[in-house]
TORDRENKE-271603 format. One record per residue (C-alpha): residue in one letter; residue number from 1; x, z, y. Coordinates in steps of 0.001 Angstrom, whole numbers, plus 500000, padded with zeros to 6 digits. Layout:
BEGIN
{A,NUM,{X,Z,Y}}
...
***
This chain:
BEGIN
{X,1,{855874,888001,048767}}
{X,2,{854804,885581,051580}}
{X,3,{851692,883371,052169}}
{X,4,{853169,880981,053892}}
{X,5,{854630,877688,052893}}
{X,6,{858327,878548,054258}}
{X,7,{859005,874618,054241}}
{X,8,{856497,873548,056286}}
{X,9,{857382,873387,060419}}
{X,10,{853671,871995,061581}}
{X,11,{851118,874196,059845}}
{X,12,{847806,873235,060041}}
{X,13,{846399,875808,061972}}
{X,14,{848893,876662,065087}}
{X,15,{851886,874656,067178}}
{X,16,{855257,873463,065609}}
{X,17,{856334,876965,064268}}
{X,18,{858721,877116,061330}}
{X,19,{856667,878849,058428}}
{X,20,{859830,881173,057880}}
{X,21,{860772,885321,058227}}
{X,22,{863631,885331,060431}}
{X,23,{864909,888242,061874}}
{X,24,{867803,887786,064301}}
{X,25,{868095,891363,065500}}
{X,26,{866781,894724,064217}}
{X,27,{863361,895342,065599}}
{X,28,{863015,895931,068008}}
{X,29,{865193,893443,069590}}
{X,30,{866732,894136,073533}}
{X,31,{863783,891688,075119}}
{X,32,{861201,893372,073252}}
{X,33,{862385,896734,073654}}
{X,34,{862756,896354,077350}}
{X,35,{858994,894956,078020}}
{X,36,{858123,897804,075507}}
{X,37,{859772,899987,078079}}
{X,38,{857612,898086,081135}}
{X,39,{854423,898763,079201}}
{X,40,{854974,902159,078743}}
{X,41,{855327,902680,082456}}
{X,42,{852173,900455,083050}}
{X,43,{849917,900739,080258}}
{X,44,{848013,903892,080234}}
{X,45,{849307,906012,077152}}
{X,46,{846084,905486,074579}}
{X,47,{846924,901912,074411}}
{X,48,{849469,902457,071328}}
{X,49,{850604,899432,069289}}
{X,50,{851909,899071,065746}}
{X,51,{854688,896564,065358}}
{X,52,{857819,896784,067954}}
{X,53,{857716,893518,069011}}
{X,54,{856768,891397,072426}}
{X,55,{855263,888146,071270}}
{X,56,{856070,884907,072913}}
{X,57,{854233,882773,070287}}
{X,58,{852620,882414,067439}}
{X,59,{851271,879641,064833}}
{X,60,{850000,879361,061671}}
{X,61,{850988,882254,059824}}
{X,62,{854120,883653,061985}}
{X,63,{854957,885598,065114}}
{X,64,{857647,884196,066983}}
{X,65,{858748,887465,069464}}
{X,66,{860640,887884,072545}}
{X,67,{864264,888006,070841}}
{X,68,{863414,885058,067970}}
{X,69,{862509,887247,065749}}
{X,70,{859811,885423,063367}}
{X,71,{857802,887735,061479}}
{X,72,{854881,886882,058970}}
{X,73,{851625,887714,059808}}
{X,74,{849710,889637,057261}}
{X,75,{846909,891213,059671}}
{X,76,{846081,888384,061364}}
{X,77,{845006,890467,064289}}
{X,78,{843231,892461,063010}}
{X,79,{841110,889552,060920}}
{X,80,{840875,887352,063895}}
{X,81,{842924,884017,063457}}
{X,82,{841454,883269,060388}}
{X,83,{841719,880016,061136}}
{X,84,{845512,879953,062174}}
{X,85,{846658,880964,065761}}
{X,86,{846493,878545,068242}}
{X,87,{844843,875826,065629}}
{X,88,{844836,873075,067557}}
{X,89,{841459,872120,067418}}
{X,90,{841245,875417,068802}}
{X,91,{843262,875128,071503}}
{X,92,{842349,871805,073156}}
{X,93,{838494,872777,072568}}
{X,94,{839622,875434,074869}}
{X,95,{841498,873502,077419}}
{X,96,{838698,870740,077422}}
{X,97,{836138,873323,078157}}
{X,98,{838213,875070,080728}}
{X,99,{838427,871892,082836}}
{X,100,{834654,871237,082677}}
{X,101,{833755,875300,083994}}
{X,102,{834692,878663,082902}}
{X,103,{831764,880502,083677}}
{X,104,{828151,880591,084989}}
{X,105,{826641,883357,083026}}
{X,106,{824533,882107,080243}}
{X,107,{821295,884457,081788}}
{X,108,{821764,882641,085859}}
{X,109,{822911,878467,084346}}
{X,110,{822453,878256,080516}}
{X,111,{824527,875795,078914}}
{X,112,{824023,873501,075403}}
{X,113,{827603,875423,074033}}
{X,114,{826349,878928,073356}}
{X,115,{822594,876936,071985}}
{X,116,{824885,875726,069538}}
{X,117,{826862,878977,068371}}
{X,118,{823409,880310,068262}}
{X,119,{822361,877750,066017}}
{X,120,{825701,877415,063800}}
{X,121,{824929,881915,063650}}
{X,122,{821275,880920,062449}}
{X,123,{822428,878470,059545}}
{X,124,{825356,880292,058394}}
{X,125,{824194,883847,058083}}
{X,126,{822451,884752,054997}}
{X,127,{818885,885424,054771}}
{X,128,{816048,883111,053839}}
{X,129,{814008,882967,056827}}
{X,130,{813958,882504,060559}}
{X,131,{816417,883468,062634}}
{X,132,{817695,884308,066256}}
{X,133,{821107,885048,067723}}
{X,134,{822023,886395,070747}}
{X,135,{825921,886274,072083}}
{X,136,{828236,889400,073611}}
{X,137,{831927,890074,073711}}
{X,138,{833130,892352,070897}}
{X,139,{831991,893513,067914}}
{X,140,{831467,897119,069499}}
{X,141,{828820,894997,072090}}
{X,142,{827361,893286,068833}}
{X,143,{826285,896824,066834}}
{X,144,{825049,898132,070247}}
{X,145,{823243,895946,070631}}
{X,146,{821245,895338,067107}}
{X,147,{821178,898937,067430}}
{X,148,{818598,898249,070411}}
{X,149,{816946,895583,068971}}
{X,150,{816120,897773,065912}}
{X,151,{814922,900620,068293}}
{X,152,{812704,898503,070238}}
{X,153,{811435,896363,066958}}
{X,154,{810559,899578,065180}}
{X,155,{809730,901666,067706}}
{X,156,{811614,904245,066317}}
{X,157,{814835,906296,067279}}
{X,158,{817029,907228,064571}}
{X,159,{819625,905432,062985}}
{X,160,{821886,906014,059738}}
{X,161,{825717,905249,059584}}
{X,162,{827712,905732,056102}}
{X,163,{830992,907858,055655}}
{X,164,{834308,905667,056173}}
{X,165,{832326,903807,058208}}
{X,166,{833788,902412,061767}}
{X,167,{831448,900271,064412}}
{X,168,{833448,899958,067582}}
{X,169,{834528,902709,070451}}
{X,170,{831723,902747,072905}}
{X,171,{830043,905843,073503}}
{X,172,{827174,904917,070752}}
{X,173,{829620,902963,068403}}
{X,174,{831975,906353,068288}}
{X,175,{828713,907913,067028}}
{X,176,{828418,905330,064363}}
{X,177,{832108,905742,063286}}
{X,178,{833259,908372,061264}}
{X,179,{836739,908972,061393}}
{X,180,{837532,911416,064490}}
{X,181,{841370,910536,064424}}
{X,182,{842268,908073,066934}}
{X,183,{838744,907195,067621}}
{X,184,{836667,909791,068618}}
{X,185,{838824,912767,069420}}
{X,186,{838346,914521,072442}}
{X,187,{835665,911600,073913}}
{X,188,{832191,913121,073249}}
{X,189,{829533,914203,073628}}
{X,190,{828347,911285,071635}}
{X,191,{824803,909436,071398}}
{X,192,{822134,911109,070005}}
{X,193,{819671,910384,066598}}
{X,194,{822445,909310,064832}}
{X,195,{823163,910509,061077}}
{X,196,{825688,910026,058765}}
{X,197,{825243,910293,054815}}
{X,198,{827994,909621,052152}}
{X,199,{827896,905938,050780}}
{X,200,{829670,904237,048090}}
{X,201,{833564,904959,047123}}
{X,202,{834004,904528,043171}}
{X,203,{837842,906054,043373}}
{X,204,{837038,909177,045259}}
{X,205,{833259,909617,043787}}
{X,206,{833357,908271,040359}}
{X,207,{829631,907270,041278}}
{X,208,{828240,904224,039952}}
{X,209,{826372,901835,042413}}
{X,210,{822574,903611,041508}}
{X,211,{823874,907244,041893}}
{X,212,{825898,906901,045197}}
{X,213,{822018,905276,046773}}
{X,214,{820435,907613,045097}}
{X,215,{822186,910452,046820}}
{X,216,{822412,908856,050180}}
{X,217,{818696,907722,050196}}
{X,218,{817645,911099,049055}}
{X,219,{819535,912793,052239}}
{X,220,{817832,910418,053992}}
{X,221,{814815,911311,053187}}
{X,222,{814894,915047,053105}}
{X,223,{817180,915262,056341}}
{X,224,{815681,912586,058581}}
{X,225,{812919,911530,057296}}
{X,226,{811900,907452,057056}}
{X,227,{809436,907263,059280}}
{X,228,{811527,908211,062428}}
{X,229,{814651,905984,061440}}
{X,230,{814694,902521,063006}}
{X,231,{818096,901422,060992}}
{X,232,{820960,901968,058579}}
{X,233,{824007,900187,059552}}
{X,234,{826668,899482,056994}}
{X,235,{829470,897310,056474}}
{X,236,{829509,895407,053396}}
{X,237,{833135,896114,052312}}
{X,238,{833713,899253,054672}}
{X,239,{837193,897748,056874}}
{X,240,{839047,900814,058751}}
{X,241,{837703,903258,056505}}
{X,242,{839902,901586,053813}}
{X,243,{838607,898136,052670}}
{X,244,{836268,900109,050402}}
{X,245,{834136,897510,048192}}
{X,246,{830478,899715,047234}}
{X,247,{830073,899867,043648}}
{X,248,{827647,897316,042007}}
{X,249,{824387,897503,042872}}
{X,250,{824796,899888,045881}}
{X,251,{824411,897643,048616}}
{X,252,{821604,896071,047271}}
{X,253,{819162,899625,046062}}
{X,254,{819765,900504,049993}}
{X,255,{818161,896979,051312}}
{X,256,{815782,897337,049188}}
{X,257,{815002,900812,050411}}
{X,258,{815035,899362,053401}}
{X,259,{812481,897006,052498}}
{X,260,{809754,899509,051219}}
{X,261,{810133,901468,054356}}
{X,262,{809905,898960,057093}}
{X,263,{813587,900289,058100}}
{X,264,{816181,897492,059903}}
{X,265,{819428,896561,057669}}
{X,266,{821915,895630,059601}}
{X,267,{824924,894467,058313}}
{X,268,{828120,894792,060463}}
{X,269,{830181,891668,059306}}
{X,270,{832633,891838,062460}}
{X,271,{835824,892091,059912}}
{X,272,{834205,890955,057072}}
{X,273,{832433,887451,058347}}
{X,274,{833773,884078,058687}}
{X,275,{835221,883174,055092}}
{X,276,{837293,886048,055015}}
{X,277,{836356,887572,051914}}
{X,278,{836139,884112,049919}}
{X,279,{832397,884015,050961}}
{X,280,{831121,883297,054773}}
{X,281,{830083,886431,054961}}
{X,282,{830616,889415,052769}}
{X,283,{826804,889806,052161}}
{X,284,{826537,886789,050547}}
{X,285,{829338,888686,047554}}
{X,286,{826570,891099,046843}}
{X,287,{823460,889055,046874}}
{X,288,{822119,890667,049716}}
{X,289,{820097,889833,053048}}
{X,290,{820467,891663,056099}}
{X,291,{817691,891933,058603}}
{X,292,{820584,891706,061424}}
{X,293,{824088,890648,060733}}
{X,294,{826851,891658,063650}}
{X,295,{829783,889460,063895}}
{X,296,{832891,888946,065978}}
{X,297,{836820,888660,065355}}
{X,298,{837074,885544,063444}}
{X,299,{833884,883984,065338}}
{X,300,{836408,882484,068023}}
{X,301,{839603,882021,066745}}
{X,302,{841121,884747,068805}}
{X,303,{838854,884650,072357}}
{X,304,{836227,887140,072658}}
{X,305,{833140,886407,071559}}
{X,306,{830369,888598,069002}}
{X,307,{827030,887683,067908}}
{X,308,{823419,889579,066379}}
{X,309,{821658,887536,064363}}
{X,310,{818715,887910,062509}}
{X,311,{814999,887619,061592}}
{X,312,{813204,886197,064555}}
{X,313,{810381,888248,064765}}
{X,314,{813127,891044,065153}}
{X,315,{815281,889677,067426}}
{X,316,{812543,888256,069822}}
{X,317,{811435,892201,069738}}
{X,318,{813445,893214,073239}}
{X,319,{811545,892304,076071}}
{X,320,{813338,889081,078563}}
{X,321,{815884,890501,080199}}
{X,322,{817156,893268,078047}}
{X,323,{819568,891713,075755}}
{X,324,{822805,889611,077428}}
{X,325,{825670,890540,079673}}
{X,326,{828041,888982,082362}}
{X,327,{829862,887372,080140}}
{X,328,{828262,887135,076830}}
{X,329,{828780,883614,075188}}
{X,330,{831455,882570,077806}}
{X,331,{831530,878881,077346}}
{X,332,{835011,878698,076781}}
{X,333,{835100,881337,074021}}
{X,334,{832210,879232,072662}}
{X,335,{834138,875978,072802}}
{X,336,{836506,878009,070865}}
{X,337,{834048,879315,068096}}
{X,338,{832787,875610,067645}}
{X,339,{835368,874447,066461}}
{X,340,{836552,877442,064289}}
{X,341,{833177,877099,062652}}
{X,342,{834077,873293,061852}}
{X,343,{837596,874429,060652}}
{X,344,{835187,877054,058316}}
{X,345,{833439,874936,057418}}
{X,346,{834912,871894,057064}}
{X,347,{838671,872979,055766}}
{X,348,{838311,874560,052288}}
{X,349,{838581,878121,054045}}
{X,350,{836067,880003,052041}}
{X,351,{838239,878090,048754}}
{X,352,{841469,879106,050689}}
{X,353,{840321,882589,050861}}
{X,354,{839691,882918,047302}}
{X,355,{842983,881101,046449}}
{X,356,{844570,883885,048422}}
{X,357,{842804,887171,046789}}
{X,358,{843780,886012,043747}}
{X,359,{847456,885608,044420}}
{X,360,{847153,888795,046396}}
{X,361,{845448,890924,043452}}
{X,362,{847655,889562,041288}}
{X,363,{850954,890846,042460}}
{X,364,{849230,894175,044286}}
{X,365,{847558,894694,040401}}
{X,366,{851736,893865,039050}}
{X,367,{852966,896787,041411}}
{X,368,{850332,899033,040415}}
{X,369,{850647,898869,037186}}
{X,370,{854191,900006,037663}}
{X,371,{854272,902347,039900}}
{X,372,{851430,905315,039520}}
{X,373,{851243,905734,043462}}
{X,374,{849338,903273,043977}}
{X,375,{845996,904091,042967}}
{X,376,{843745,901604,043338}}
{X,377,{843846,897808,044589}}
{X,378,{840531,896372,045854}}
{X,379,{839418,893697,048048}}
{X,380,{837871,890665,047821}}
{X,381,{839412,887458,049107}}
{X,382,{841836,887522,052015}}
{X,383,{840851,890859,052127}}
{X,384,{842513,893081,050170}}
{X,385,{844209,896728,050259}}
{X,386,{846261,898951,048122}}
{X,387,{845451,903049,048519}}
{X,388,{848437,904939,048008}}
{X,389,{848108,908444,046244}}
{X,390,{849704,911724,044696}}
{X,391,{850168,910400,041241}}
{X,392,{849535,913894,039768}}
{X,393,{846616,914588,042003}}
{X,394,{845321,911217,042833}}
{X,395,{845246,912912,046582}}
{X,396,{845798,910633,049313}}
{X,397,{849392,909801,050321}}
{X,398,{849575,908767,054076}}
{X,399,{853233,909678,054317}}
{X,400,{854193,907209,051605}}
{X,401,{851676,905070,053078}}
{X,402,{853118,904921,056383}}
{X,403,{856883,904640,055175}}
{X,404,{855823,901490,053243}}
{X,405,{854367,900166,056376}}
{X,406,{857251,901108,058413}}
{X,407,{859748,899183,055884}}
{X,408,{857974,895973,055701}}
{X,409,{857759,895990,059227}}
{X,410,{861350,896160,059722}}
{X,411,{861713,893731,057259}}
{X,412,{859757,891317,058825}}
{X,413,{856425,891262,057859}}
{X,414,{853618,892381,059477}}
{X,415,{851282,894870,057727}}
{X,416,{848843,897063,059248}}
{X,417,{847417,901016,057394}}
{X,418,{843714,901855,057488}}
{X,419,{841551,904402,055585}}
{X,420,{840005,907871,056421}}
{X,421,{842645,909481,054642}}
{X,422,{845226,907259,056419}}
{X,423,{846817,905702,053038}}
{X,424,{845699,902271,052807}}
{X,425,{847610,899249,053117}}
{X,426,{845343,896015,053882}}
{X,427,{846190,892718,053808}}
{X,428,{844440,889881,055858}}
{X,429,{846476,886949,056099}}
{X,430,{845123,883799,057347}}
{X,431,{842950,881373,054994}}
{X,432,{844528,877950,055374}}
{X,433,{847956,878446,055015}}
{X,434,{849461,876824,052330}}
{X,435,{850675,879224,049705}}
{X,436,{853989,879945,047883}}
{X,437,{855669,883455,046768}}
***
């Protein structure tokens, strides 16, 4: 299966790359392998990669490497070029900006392009009142910081993180995260007054959406205690912990918890956010509205750029001068999220997305209906995963899981695993590509 238009040589989002899997050598090829040798002699060893390729390009929805190899790009980096890489209203926002100035920190010489992310953040995000943004680098940067914003708003210290849950790999955000396995092992200790309490996964819990906040607000309560906790952070379909979608109603008992305790919901929407899911952002799927929203990846097409936005009176909490950062809101990266926010906006994305889960669940729900290792597909949009498992145990499978990955790899197709357990395949290929399988 591809989501690509394999006839097409001048997709809409990306340079004059035929929409094709080619492979011209085994992967991976002689070029790639030897700058794979190079990086292993220069790249410090917990810098690990997943496909076997060098790139030399890449546009709309294929990776052209080192040996012409052209593979199709089902992870999008990791949810980033939503829009296409290299869309070229991408690209020359870019190079326009980067012959005006590339940088005078946004805290010493503001300038009118991060004003406008701001605003485009304060429009787009869900939530029925005023809002605030304020700009950083990655999405770690982001949950730090409505982390601090929280603490200072509330005056409180604790905060509450789900299990399956990941936030980023900064000394607080590796508190946050739950799996230890690549991304916490051996780096502690770890920030303090933070919790974690089981959330919401219907195929391992058989919970419905009530029970699972039921048990995770009553831990809550009896192990921290409401009036000490400043926040619960959660991600509205939980993204390395296995694309887990909360059963109905979850999501939306815990805001309103929330709610009734003066405690800040923040939603972490850094893979989820920017039509990805068939909505803008994922909240908007289960009718909820965050206090703070986090966002990054897709923001910029590719540069690096992250955002908290949220109610004002909450954001405008930290005192001047304690929220921003060298380079937070670069102006180039926000050249570049301008116009992926008109591409959003203004290119049936959010339609595209939607167009693309349902191909996507369609086939995945073909293949698991045949075959009893795969035990559940789930997803919503261009978002979607199949967990593989025992099929007489229903225990997780990452050895199958990994083999799969490994053969569409070498077949030309990129894929990347996720999940606690390590046996989820997920699936995020980019929204406006035209779509044929």
């Amino acid at each position: 299966m591809t989501l690509i238009d394999e006839t097409s040589t001048t997709p809409a989002g990306g340079p004059a790359l035929e929409q094709v899997r080619r492979l011209v050598t085994v992967l991976p090829g002689p070029r790639s392998a030897a700058i794979l040798s190079r990086k292993t002699d220069a790249v410090a060893g917990g810098v690990a990669h997943s496909i076997p390729v060098s790139v030399v390009a890449a546009g709309g929805g294929v990776v052209l490497d080192a040996d012409g190899n052209s593979l199709i790009d089902l992870g999008s980096g990791i949810a980033v070029t939503t829009v296409g890489n290299a869309h070229p209203a991408v690209a020359a926002a870019i190079a326009a900006q980067a012959a005006q100035f590339t940088h005078t920190c946004f805290m010493v010489s503001p300038y009118e392009s991060y004003v406008q992310v701001a605003e485009a953040l304060n429009r787009l995000t869900p939530g029925r009142f005023a809002k605030k943004s304020a700009l950083f680098n990655s999405g770690a940067e982001a949950v730090e910081n409505a982390i601090k914003i929280a603490r200072k708003h509330t005056g409180r210290q604790a905060v509450v993180a789900f299990d399956h849950g990941y936030h980023g790999r900064t000394n607080l955000t590796m508190a946050l995260t739950a799996k230890s396995m690549p991304y916490k092992a051996g780096f502690g200790p770890f920030a303090p007054e933070v919790y974690r309490v089981p959330g919401s996964y219907p195929l391992r819990d058989g919970l419905s959406g009530a029970d699972a906040a039921a048990r995770a607000l009553s831990l809550i309560e009896k192990q921290i205690g409401a009036d000490g906790l400043a926040a619960v952070i959660i991600e509205p379909i939980q993204g390395e912990g296995g694309f887990i979608v909360p059963a109905e109603g979850f999501l939306e008992a815990v805001v309103s918890w929330c709610r009734a305790h003066d405690v800040v919901f923040i939603a972490d929407e850094v893979q989820t956010g920017f039509a990805r899911t068939g909505a803008m952002f994922a909240s908007e799927i289960f009718g909820i509205e965050p206090d703070l929203i986090t966002t990054a990846k897709g923001i910029a097409a590719g540069l690096p750029l992250a955002g908290v936005t949220g109610r004002a009176e909450i954001m405008d909490a930290a005192h001047a001068g304690g929220l921003g950062g060298t380079y937070g809101g670069n102006p180039v990266a926000c050249a570049a999220a301008l116009a992926a926010i008109d591409a959003f906006e203004n290119d049936g994305l959010v339609e595209r997305a939607q167009q693309i889960g349902a191909i996507l669940r369609s086939r995945l729900d073909a293949l698991r209906d045949a075959d009893p290792r795969i035990g559940e597909v789930r997803g919503h949009g261009a978002m979607m995963a199949a967990e593989f498992v025992d099929p007489a145990t229903g225990a997780p499978d990452a050895a199958l899981t990994a083999a799969v990955a490994r053969a569409c790899i070498a077949e030309g197709v990129i894929v990347l695993t996720c999940g606690t357990f390590g046996n989820v395949i997920r699936f995020l290929p980019r929204s406006p590509s035209a779509t044929t399988c």
